[in-house]
C-alpha distance (Angstrom), angle and dihedral (degrees) to the residues before:
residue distance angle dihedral
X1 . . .
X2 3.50 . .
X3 3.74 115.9 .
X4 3.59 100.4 -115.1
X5 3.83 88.9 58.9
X6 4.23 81.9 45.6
X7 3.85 92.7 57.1
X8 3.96 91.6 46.0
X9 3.57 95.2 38.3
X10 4.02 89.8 61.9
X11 4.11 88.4 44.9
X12 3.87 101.8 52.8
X13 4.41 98.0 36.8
X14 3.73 92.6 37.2
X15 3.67 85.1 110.2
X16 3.76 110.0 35.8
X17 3.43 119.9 82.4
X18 4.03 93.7 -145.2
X19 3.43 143.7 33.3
X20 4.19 133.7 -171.9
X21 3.75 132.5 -150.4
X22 4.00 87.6 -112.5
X23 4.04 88.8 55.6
X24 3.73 95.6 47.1
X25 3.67 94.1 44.1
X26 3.81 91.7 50.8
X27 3.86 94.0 46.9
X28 3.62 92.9 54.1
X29 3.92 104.5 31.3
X30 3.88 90.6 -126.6
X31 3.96 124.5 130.9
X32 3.79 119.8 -94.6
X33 3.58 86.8 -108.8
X34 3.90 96.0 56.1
X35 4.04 87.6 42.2
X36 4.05 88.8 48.9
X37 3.91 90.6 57.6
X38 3.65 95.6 42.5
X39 3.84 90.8 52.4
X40 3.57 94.6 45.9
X41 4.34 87.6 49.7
X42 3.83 84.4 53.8
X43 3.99 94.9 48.7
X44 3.75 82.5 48.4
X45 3.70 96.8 55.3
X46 3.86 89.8 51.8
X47 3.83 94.5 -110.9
X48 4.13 90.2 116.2
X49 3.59 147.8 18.7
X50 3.54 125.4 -124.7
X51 3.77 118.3 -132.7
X52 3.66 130.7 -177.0
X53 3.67 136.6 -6.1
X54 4.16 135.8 -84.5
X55 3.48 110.8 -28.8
X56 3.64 101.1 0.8
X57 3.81 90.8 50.9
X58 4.40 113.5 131.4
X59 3.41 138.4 -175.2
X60 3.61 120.0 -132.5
X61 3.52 112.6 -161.3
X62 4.32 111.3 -134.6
């Protein structure tokens, strides 16, 4: 993730409580596959929590 999509990431899902690959993807014209890595770097880091598998898979923000 680069840090400019960091700093904007905490501004626009400050207030939700979950996010999806499809959302993320969307919001930062990236492929699923690029979004998918950056989510999983940010569950790593502590700053989500991963819940469910494949398609059904959110991110719950801690």
């Amino acid at each position: 993730m680069q840090e400019s999509q960091n700093i904007e990431w905490k501004k626009d899902w400050k207030d939700k409580k979950e996010i999806t690959n499809s959302m993320y993807s969307k919001k930062f014209n990236i492929t699923d596959r690029t979004a998918l890595r950056d989510l999983n770097d940010l569950v790593n880091k502590g700053l989500l929590n991963k819940i469910g598998e494949k398609r059904r898979t959110k991110y719950l923000f801690r």
